[in-house]
N, C-alpha and C positions, 0 to 999 in steps of 0.2 A: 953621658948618664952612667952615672955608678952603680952596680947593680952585683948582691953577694949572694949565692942563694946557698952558703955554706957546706957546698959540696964542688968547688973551683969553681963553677960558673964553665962546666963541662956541658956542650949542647947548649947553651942556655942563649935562643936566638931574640931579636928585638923587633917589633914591629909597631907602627903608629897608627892613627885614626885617619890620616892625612895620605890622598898620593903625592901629594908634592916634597913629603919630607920622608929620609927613610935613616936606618941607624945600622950602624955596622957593626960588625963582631965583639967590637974593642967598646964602644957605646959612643961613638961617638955619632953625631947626628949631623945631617948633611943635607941642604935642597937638591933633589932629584933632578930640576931641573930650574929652570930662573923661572922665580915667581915673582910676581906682579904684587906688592903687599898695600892693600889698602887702609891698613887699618892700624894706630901705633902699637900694636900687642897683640899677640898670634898667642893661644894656649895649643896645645896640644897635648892629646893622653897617649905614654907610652907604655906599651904591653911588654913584658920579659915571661917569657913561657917556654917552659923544659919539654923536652917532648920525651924523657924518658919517664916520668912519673905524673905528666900531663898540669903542673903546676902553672898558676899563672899569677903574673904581680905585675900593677899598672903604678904609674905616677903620673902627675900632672907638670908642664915643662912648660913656663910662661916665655914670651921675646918680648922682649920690649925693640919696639923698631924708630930709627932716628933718621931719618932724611940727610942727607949726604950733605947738602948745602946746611944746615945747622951744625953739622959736626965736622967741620973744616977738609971734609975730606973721610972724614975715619971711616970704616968699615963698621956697620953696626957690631955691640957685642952685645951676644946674648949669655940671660944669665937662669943656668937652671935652677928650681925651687920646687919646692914640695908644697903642700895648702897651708901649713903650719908657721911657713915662713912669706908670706901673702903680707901678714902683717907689719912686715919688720921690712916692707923696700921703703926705702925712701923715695925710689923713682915712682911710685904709686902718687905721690902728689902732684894735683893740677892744678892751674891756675887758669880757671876760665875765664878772672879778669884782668886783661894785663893793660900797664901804663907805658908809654915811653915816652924816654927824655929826648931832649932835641934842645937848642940853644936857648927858648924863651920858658927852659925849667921844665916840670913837669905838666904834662895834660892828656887829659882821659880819651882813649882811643874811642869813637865813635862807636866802630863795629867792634864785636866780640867773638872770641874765636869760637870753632866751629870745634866739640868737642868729639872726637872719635868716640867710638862703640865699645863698650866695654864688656868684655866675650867671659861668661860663666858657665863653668862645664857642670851639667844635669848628673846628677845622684850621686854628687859629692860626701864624703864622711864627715867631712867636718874636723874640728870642733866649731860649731857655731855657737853665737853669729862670727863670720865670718867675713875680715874686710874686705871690700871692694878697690876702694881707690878713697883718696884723702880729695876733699875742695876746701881749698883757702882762696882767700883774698886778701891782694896785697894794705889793704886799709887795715886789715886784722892789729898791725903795729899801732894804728891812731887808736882807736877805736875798737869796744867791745862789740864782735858780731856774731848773729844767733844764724844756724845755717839748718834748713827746712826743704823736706823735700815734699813733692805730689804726685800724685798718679795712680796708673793701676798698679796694685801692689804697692803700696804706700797709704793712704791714705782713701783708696779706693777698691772695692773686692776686686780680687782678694786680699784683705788685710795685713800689714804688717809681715812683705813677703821682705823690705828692705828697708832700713832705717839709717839715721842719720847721728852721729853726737852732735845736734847743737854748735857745741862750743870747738873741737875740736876739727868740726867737718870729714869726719871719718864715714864712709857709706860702708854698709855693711849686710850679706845677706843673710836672714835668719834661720833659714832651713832649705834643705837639698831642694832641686829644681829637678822638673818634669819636661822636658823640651816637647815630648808629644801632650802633655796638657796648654803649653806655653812656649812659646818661642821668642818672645821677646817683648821685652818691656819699655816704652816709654817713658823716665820721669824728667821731674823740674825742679831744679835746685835754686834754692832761693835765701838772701843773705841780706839781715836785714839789722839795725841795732837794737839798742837793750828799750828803743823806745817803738818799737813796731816800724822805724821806718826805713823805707827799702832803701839799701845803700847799691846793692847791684841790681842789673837785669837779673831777671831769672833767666837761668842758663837750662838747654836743654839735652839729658840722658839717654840713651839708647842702649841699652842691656838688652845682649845676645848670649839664648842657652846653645852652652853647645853639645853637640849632639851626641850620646852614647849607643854601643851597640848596646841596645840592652832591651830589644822586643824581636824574637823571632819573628817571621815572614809568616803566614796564614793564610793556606788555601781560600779561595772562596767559597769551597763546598768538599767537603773530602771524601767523597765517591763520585767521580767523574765517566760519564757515559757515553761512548762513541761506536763507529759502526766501521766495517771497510770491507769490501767485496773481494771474492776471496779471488784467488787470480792475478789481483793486484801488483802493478811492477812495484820495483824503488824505489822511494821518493814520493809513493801515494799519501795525501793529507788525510789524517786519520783524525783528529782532536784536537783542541787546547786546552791549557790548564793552566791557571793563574793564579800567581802568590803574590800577597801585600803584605809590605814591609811596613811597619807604623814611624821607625825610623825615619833620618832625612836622605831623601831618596837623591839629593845632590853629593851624597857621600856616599863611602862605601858601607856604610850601616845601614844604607835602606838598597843596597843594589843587591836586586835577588839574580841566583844565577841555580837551573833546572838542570836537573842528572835523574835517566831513568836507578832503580837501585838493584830490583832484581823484576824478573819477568816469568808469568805462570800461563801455563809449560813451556817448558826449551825446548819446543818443536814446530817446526824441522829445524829449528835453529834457537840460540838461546838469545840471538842478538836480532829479531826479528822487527825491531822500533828503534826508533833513536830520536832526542827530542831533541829542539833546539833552546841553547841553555839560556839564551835573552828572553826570546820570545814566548816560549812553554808550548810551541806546536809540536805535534808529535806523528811521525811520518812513520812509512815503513821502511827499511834500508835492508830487505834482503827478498827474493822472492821465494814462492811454495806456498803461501797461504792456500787452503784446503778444507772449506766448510766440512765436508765430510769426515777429516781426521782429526780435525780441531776444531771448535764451533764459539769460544771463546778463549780471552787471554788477560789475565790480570796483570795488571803494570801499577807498581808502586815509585813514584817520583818524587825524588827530595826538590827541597828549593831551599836553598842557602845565601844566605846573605854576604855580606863583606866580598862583594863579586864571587861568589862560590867557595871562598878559603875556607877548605874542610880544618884545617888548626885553629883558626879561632873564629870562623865563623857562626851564627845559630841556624839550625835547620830547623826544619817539619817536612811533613810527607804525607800525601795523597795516595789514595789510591785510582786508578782510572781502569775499569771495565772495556774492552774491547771485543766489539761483539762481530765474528766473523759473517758476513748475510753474503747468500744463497743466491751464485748466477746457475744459468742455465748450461752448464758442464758437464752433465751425463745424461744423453739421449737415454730414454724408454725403451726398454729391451724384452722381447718376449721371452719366455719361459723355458717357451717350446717351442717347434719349430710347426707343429701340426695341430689340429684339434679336430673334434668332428664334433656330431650331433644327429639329433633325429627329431623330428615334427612331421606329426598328419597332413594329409594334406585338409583342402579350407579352413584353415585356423590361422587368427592374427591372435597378434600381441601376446605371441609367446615366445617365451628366452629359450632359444635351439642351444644357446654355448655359452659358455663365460670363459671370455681371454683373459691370463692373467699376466703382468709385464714387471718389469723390477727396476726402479728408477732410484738412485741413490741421492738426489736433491731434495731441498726440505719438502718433507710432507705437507698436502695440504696447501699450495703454493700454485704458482702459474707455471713455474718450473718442474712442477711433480704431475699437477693436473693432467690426465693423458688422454688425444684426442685420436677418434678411430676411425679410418677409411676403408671403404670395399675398394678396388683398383680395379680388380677383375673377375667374372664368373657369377655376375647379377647384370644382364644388361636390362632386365625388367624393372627392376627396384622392386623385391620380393623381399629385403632385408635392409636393415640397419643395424648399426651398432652404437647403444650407448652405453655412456660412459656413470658408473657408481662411484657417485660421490664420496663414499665412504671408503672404499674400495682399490678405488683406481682401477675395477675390472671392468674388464669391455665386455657389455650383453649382445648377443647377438639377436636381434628381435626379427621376428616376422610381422612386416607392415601388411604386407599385400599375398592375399591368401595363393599358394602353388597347386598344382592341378597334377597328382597320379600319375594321371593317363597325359601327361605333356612333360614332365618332368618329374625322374625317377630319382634324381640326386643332383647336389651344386657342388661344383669345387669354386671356393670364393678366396681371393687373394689378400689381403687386411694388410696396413700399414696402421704403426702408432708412433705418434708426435706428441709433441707437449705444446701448451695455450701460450707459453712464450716461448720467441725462436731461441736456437740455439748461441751461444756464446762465441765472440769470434774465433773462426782458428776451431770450433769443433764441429765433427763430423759426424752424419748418421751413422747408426750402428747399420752391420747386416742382419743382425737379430731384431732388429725392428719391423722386418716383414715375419709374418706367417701365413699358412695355410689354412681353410678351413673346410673340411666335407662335411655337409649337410645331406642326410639321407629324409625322402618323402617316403611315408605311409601311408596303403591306400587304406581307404575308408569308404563304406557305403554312403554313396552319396545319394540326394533325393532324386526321385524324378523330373523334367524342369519342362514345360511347354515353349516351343520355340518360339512362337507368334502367341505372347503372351499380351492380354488384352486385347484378342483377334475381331474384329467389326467385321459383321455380316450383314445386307439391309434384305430385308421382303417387306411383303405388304400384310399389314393386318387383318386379321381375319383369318386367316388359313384356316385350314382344318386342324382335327388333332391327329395325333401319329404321322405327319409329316416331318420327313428327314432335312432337320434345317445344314446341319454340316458335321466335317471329325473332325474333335476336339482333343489330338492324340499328343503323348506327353514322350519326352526321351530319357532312357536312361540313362548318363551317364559314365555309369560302370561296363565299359566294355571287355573288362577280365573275370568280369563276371555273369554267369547263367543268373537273370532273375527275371520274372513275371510281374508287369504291370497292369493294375488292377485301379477302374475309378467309378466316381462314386460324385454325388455332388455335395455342396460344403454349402452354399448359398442358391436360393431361388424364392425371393420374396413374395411372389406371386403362383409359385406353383406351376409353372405356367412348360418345364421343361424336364425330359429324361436323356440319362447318357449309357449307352452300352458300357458295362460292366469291364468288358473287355478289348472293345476295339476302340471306344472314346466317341459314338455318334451317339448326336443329338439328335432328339425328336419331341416334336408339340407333345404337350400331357393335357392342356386345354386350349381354346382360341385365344391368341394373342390380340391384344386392344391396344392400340394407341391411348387413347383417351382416360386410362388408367390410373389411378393414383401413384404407380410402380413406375411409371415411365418418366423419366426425366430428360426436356428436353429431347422428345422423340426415342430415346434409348433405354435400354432395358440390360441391366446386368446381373449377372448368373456367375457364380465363383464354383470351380470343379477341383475336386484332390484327385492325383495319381499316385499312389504307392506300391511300391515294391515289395518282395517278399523275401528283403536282406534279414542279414542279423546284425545289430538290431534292421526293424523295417525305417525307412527313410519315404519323405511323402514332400510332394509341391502343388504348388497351389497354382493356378489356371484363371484368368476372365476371360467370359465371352462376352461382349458387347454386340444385340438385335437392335440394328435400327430399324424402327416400326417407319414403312411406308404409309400417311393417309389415305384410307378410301372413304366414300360416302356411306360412312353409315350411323350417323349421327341426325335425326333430323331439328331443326330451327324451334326456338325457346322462343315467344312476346315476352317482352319486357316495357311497362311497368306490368306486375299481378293487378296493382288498384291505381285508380285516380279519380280525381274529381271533377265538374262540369255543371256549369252551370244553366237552369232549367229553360232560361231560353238562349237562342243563338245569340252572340256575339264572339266577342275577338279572345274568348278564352275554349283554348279547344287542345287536346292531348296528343303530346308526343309519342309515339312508340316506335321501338325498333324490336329489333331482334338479334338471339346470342347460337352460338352454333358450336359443340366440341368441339370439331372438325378444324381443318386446316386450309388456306388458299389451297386447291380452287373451289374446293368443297363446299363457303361459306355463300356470301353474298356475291352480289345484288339479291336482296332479297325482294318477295314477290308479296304484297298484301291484298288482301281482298276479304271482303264480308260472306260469310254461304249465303246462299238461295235460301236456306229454310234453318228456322221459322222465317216467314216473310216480314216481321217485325223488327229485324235486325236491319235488313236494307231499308225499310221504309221510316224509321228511326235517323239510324244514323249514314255517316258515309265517310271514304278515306280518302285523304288527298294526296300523293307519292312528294315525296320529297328528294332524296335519292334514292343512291342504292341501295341504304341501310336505315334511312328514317321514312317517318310516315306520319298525317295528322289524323288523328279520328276528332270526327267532331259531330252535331246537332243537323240532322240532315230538313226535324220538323221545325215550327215556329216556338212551340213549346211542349216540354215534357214535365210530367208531374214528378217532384222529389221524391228522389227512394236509390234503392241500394240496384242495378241494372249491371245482369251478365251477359257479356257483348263476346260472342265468338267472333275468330278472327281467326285467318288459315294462312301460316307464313310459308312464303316455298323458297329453297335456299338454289345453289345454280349450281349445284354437283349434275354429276353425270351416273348414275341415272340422277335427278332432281330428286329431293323426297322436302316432304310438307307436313305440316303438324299443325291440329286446332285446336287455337290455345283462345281462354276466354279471359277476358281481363274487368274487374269489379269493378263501377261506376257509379260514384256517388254522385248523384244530380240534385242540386241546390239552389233556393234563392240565392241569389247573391244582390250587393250591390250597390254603390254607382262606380265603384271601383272593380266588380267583376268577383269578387271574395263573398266568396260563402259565412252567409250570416251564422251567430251562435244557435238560433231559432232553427234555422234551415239547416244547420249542420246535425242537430239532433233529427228533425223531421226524417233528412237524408239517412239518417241512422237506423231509421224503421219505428219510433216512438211518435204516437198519433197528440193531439190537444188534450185528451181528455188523460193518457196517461201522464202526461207533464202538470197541470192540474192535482191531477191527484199525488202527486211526488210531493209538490209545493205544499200541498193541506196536512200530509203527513210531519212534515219539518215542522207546519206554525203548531201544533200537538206535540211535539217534542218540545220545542222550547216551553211550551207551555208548562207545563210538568215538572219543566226543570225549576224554572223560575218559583211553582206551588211550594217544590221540596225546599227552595233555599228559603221562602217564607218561614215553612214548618219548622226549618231548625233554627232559627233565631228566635222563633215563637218559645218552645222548647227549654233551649236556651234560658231565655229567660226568667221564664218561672222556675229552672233548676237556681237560678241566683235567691228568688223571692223566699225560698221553701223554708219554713222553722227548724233551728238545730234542736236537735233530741227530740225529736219530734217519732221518727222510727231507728231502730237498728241500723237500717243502710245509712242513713245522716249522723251516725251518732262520730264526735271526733276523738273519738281515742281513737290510741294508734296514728293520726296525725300529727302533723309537725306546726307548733303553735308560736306566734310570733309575739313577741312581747314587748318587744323596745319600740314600735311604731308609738309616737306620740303626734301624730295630726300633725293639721297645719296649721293648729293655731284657735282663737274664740269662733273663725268664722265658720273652720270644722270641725261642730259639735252635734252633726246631725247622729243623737245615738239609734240604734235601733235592739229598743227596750224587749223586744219579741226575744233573744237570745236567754232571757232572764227569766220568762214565765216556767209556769209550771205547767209539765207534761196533759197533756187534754185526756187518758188513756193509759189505764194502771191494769191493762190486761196481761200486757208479759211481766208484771210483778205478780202479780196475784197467780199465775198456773206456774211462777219457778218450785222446783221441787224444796220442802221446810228443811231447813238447815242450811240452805245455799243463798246467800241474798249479798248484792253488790254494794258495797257501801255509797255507792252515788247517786241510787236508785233512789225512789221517795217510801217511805215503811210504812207496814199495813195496819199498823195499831193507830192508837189514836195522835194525834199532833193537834197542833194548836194551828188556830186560823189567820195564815196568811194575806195579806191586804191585795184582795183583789184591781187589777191594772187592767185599764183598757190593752188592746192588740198594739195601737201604736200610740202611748202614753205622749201627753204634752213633755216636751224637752223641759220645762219648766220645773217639774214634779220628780226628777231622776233623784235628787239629794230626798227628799220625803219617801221615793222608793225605796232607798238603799238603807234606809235608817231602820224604816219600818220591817222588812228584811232580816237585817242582823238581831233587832230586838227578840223576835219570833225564833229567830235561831236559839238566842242565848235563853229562852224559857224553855227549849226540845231539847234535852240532855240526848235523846234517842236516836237525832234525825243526824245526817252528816249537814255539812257547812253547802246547802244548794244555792247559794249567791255566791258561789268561785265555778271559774271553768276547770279545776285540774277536774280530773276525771282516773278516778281508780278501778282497775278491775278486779275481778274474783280472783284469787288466787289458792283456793283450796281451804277443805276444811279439815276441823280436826287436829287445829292449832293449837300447840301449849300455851299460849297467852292467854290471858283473860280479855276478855271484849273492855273495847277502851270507849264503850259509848255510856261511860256515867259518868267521864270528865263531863265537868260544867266549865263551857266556854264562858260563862261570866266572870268579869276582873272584880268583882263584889266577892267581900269576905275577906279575914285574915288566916293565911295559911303560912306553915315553915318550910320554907324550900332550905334551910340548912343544909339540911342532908345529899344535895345536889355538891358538895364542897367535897364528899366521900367518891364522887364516880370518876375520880380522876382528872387528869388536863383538858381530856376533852369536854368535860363539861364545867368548865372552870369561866367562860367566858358568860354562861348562862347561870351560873351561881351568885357571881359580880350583878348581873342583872335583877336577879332574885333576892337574892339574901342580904341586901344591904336592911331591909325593913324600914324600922325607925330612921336611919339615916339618910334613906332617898326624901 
């Protein structure tokens, strides 16, 4: 390869697309090593680039390759050429259809050869089009042949990426190629005569692009995030990071090859990473990693193609974040070596100390979180320590209240740790223990009853002012001079006193078992003792009195009433009996009737059932109904016994066949004789009676308010009501009128006393009128057209009178009116008048002038 760059061709080194081929100083080009050639024609692009002014200049260097046994031996010669000289080889022509002779003349070989790959190098200059390769056929001599090709890129999208002469059989490409749009084309050449018909097979094309550097390498993401614990030996896997070459990755155009470039911060080292250049893993190769003095590191990584050759290789670069995380490498360290405090004594949940410790691992962390122990100088469990979250300070808290007078001060031992163990290979600190003194303050404490809730039993009943027991309280404070002093807090019953000063009790009244106070035999009383500290301090005391029973309750009968029937049979009364008291105090109880009146034994009599029931029943054949108080004397089996005469109500009644007291005999038994039940009955049939008079009287009533004449009085008159107008019946068969609504008033007394001047227009007038045609009360239905006639006629002869054959109904509305009285209109339609002038009052009266004023032409 000749090559001038008009400065000697000083430096000026040579390098190819290919590893199999390489070019020396001088230009001459050489295989590397024995290559295997498949294909008759090798292109290769050769690079000439200066490295003193960074110039670059390629060409293109086609082989033609010939098989040993075709060329008697020879040594293939290859011959160099630039694209411009593409067109002018001769050896560019193919014959894809060959004949051979042999003794019986010529004849057409069956099979056809198998055409090699025809290799076009991607983002060529040109000039295009640019030829390819020549196809003849040896018939071309007989015979005029058209030569046609197909496929994609031909004759199929993409369009006319390669064409054909026809006539010459020249293939040719039309414009530069994309090897990453397209890598290879298939076509079919096809050779036919001037009359369509095919003289050869179609033979078939394989166009191979070949492949240029000419697409950088392209991160997949160009900020890459990884993590690695600090501590970390050499050789810890930290990352990947991965560049794609669009290039063909079986060349050295698509072979990426990874170089860190520079690294943020060089500390402790600047060579802290190193990646591997195939793979793009990226490890550590030095140790000191140190969350604490460095907590991240920015690494920027090229990726270079052409196996890495930084001279004419294309890069890009990445960045990769490197985040150093947080082991557990510095134990928790106190502050101090001591701490103290002070807390009262009886008081919990409060913070005696706040530990504070200095942890250099990330805050907030399992590594940082710090966890606190007592060791020594609490064997009580008088404290805890916890831990603030926000903080990381240790509280020192009082669980469990300390006592004064037992404990004057604590020395407590504390360790702190952290929630995750430490890292291998690290040790506790010694500053991870401290001390702590805790000083107790005394405080006046309450007074407090030793045998609190103390049970005492006696017997109820005592007297008052007996000394039941001391009810004495302790104080406490014994560094202290103080006087206790009590008092009672609770005694629901009244029922107890305590000395003021020594704490005995004594009765204030007799104590009762039977009480409403007593629960379950006991009885309780709450007492204060207080001191006379500063401040004073007071506690509270139960006494529990269990009440012994004694007999002093005596026996209840039960039932108070029942009922029985007035002669013997097998319906007869249960009774027993109830007792406050308590075993032994109750039953067996004893029943029996007194001696006197002698009317009770000779009546009735009891029959024992046990020890708590009893039958009373009919001792005669028959007793007369009524209401019967039956004493009866129940004695209960206390010691001493006591007894009680209790009378129990007796209703005695017919009954019967079932033994059930009749409704007859249950009133009788009631104390109501025949002759008051009678008279109950006769009062009731008088009530209804009365009732039923008034509901006549009001439908009576009723009624004739229906019948009554309208206008007949003031009260009936219907102004002021509300008049209906649109009813029209139901038709011929309701036409019952009732002509009464129509007559004239019977009664011209409240016309004649109204004061002169005031008169209603709907009233009938006092002067004279003309004589209306007198109508029976309820005229034949026949005659209502002859009423209403003779009616209006009468009307329209009384210029004076209002229109008394309508119901509207006007009232007075004052006098003193500037109008003129309008009662000398004559309602008669007789005579000719001009309503012209009705044409002057406007729209409104325009529809009534149309009505009027046509005259002659209505």
């Amino acid at each position: 390869v000749k090559f001038n760059n008009c400065a000697g061709n000083k430096g000026v080194r040579y390098e190819t697309n290919s590893l199999d081929f390489k070019v020396r100083a001088d230009g001459t080009m050489y295989a590397a090593h024995q290559v295997q050639m498949s294909s008759k024609q090798l292109i290769l692009m050769v690079t000439a680039w200066d490295p003193q002014n960074l110039g670059r200049w390629e060409a293109i260097v086609r082989f033609l390759v010939a098989e040993k046994s075709q060329h008697n031996g020879h040594k293939p010669k290859g011959r160099k050429t630039v694209p411009g000289e593409l067109a002018q080889q001769q050896s560019d022509t193919l014959l894809p259809w060959r004949q051979h002779q042999n003794a019986n003349g010529l004849r057409r070989q069956k099979r056809d050869w198998v055409i090699p790959p025809i290799n076009v190098p991607e983002n060529s200059r040109g000039p295009f089009p640019q030829q390819l390769v020549r196809i003849r056929s040896d018939k071309d001599k007989e015979i005029h042949i058209r030569y046609s090709i197909t496929g994609v890129g031909a004759d199929q999208p993409p369009m006319e990426v390669f064409s054909i002469d026809p006539v010459s059989g020249r293939m040719y490409v039309t414009r530069p190629m994309d090897r990453e749009e397209r890598a290879s084309y298939h076509l079919r050449a096809h050779a036919v005569d001037m009359n369509g018909n095919k003289v050869e097979n179609p033979i078939d094309l394989y166009i191979y692009v070949i492949d240029m550097n000419d697409n950088r390498p392209e991160f997949i993401n160009q900020v890459y995030n990884g993590s690695v614990d600090e501590g970390s030996k050499p050789g810890t896997y930290v990352m990947t990071v991965t560049a794609n070459d669009a290039d063909d990755s079986t060349t050295a155009n698509g072979m990426v090859r990874y170089r860190i470039v520079t690294q943020t911060p060089q500390s402790p080292s600047q060579n802290m990473f190193t990646i591997n250049s195939e793979t793009g893993d990226i490890v550590t190769v030095a140790a000191g990693l140190d969350r604490e003095k460095v907590q991240q590191y920015i690494v920027i990584v090229q990726a270079t193609d052409m196996e890495g050759n930084l001279n004419y290789g294309l890069s890009n670069t990445a960045t990769a974040i490197i985040t150093v995380t947080d082991v557990n490498d510095n134990p928790p360290e106190f502050t101090t070596s001591t701490y103290s405090g002070e807390v009262p004594e009886n008081r919990v949940e409060v913070v005696v100390a706040n530990l504070t410790v200095m942890d250099r691992d990330q805050p907030h962390s399992p590594n940082w979180n710090a966890i606190y122990r007592i060791i020594s100088g609490d064997p009580s469990g008088h404290f805890t320590i916890r831990t603030d979250p926000v903080t990381n300070e240790g509280m020192v808290t009082v669980v469990k209240a300390v006592d004064y007078e037992m404990n004057r001060a604590f020395m407590l031992t504390v360790m702190v740790s952290n929630q995750a163990p430490l890292a291998s290979g690290i040790q506790m600190s010694f500053q991870s223990t401290a001390g702590v003194t805790i000083s107790v303050t005394d405080v006046n404490e309450a007074p407090y009853f030793p045998t609190n809730h103390k049970l005492i039993r006696l017997e109820e009943g005592v007297p008052t002012g007996t000394v039941l027991t001391t009810f004495s309280a302790v104080d406490p404070d014994r560094f202290m001079q103080q006087a206790v002093r009590y008092s009672k807090l609770s005694d629901p019953a009244n029922w107890l006193n305590i000395n003021a000063t020594n704490g005995q009790i004594t009765t204030a009244a007799v104590l009762d078992r039977e009480s409403d106070y007593i629960k379950n035999n006991v009885y309780e009383a709450t007492f204060l003792a207080a001191d006379n500290g500063i401040p004073p301090a007071s506690g509270t005391g139960t006494l529990q009195i269990y009440l012994i029973d004694i007999n002093d309750n005596a026996p209840e009968l039960l039932p108070k009433e029942a009922q029985i029937c007035e002669k013997p049979n097998l319906n007869v009364i249960n009774i027993t009996a109830a007792d406050a008291d308590i075993d032994p105090n109750v039953g067996p109880f004893v029943f029996e009737l007194p001696s006197v009146p002698s009317a009770v034994r000779k009546n009735w009599t009891i029959t024992r059932l046990n020890g708590d029931y009893a039958q009373l029943s009919l001792r005669i054949m028959y007793l007369e109904a009524g209401v019967y108080d039956v004493p009866i004397v129940v004695t209960d089996s206390g010691n001493p016994p006591l007894y009680n005469t209790s009378v129990i109500k007796v209703k005695v009644c017919p009954c019967d066949e079932n033994g059930d007291c009749t409704t007859i005999g249950a009133v009788a038994a009631a104390g109501l004789g025949t002759g008051a039940i009678i008279a109950i009955l006769i009062c009731i049939i008088i009530l209804l009676t009365m009732v039923l008079l008034f509901v006549v009287w009001m439908k009576r009533r009723e009624k004739e308010r229906h019948t009554k004449q309208l206008l007949i009085d003031p009260e009936d008159d219907v102004r002021d009501n509300i008049l209906k107008y649109d009813e029209e019946g139901g038709g011929e068969e309701d036409q019952d009128y009732d002509l009464s609504q129509l007559q004239q008033p019977e009664t011209m007394d409240h016309v004649l006393n109204k004061t002169p001047g005031v008169r209603r227009v709907d009233e009938r007038p006092i002067g004279a009128e003309p004589q209306y045609p007198i109508r029976p009360v309820i005229p034949h239905p026949g005659d209502i057209g002859d009423f209403i006639n003779e009616g209006l006629r009468a009307a329209d002869n009384d210029p004076t009178a209002p229109p008394y054959d309508s119901l509207l109904v006007f009232d007075y509305e004052g006098s003193g009116s500037t109008a003129g009285s309008v009662s000398s209109l004559n309602s008669s339609s007789s005579g000719d008048q001009d309503y012209d002038y009705l044409n002057d009052w406007g729209p409104r009266f325009k529809k009534l002038a149309d009505m009027y004023g046509g005259g002659e032409e209505d």
